[in-house]
C-alpha positions as CSV (number, residue, x, y, z in Angstrom):
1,X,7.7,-12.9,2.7
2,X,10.4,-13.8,0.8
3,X,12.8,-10.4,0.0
4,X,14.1,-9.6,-3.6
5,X,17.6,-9.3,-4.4
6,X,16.6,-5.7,-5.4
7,X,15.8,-4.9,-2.2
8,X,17.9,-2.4,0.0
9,X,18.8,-2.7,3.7
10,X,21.1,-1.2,6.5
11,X,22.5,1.8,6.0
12,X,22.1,2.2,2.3
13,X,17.8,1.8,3.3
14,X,18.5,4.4,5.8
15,X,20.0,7.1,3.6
16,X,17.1,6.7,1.1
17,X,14.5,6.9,3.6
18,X,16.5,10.0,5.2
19,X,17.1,12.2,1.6
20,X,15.0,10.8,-1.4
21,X,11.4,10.2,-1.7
22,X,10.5,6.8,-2.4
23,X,8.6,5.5,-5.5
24,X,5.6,2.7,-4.4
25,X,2.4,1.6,-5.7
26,X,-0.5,1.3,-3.5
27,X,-3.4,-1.3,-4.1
28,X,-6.9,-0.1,-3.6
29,X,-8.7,-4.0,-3.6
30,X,-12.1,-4.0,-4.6
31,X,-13.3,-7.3,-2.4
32,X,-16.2,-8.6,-1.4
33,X,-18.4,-5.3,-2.2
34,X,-15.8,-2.9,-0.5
35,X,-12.2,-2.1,0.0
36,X,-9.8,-4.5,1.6
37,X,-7.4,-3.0,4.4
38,X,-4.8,-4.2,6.2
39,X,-3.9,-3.1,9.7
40,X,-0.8,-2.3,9.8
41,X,1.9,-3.1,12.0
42,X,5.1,-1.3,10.8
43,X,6.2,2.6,10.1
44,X,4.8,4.7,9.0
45,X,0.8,4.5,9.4
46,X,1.8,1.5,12.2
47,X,-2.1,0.6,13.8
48,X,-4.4,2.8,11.2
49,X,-6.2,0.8,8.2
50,X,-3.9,1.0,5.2
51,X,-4.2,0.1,1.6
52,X,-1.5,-2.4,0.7
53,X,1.7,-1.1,-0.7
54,X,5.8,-1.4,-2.0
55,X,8.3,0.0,-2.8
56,X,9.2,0.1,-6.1
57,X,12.2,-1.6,-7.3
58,X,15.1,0.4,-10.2
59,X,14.2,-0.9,-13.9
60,X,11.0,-2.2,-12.6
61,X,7.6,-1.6,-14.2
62,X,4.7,0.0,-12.3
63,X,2.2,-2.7,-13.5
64,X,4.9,-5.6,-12.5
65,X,5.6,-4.1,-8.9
66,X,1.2,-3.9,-8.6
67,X,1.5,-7.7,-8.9
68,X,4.5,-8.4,-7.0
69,X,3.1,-6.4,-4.2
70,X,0.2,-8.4,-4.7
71,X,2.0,-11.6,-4.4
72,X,4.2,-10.6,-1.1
73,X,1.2,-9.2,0.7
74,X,-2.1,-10.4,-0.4
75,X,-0.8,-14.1,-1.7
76,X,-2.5,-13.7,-5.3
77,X,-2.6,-12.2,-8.5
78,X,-4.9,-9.0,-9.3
79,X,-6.1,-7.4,-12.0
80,X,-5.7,-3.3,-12.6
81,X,-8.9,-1.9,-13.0
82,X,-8.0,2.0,-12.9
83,X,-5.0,4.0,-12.1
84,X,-5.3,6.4,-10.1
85,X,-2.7,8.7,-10.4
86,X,0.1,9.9,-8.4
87,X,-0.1,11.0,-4.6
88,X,2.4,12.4,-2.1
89,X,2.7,10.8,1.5
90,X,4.4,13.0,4.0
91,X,4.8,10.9,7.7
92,X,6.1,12.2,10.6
93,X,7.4,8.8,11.5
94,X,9.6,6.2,9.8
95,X,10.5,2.6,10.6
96,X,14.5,3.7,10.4
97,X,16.5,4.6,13.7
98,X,17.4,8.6,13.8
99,X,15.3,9.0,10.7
100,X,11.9,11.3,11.9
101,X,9.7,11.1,8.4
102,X,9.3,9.6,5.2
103,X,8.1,10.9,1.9
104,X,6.3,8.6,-0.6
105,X,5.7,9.2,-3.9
106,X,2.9,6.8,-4.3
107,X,0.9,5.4,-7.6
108,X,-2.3,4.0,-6.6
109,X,-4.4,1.6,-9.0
110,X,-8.2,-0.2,-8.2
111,X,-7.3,-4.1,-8.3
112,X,-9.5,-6.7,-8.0
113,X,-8.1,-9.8,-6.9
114,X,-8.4,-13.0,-9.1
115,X,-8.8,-15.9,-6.2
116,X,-9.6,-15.2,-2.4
117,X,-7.0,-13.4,0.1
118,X,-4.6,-15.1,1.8
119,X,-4.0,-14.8,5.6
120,X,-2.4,-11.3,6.5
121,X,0.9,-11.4,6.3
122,X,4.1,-9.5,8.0
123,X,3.0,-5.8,7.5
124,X,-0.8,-6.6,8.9
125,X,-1.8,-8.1,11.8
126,X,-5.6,-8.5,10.1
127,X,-7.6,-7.6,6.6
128,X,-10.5,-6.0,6.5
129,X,-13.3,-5.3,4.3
130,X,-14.5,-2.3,4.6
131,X,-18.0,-1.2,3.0
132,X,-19.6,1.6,1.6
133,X,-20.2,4.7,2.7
134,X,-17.4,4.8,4.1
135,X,-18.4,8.1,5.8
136,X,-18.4,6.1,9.2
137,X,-15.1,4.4,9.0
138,X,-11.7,5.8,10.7
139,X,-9.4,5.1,8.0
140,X,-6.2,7.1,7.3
141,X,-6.8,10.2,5.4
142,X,-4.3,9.3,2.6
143,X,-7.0,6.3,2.6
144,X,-9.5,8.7,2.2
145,X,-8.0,10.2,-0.6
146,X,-7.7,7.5,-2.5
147,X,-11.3,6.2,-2.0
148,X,-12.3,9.7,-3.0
149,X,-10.9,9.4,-6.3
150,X,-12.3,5.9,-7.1
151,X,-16.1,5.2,-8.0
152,X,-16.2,2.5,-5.9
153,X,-19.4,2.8,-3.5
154,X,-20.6,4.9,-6.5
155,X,-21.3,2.4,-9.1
């Protein structure tokens, strides 16, 4: 994964994370008949079945962080089929030392990928398809929520 210029580290990461909620956009990939997932391996959600996500960046456009995020973690381009709206994450957890949550302001969109998935990459150990109903799957319940508010199983 190559890291934007725009992107924040150290201490300055830390003080965001520890006072300001964070603006991200989380992908809900329709693949394969189902909903991709990553495992992931950082905070917050580290080991649960997560939708992929990123921050997004100042003076950068919802739509234009979707694809960058699909870039970084899927390795293609997408196309938005729904948005979804606006959800809160509140963790208990957070990948920054002396910092004990995290609060995400997230906007979730349906994408559908325009070429195969690439290999995981640094945030997931594995993808996974996951297939309706998903009434017998553990996912997170923020994962939940957003598969809730889709029609996808439904169509």
């Amino acid at each position: 994964m190559t890291e934007d210029e725009r992107w924040v580290e150290g201490d300055d990461w830390g003080t965001i994370v520890e006072n300001a909620p964070i603006v991200s956009v989380d992908l809900v990939v329709k693949y394969e008949g189902g909903v991709l997932l990553g495992l992931r391996e950082n905070e917050p959600a580290k080991g649960e079945w997560f939708v992929p996500g990123g921050t997004v960046f100042k003076n950068e456009r919802l739509t234009d962080a979707v694809q960058r995020v699909a870039e970084m973690e899927l390795g293609c381009e997408v196309e938005i089929r729904e948005r979804l709206g606006v959800f809160e994450h509140f963790y208990e957890t957070s990948e920054v030392d002396g910092v004990e949550s995290k609060h995400y302001v997230a906007n979730a969109f349906v994408v559908e990928p325009f070429e195969d998935i690439a290999e995981s990459d640094d945030q997931h150990s594995q993808f996974r398809v996951f297939t309706p109903p998903f009434d017998d799957a553990d996912l997170h319940p923020y994962v939940e929520r957003y598969l809730e508010n889709t029609s996808i199983g439904r169509e």
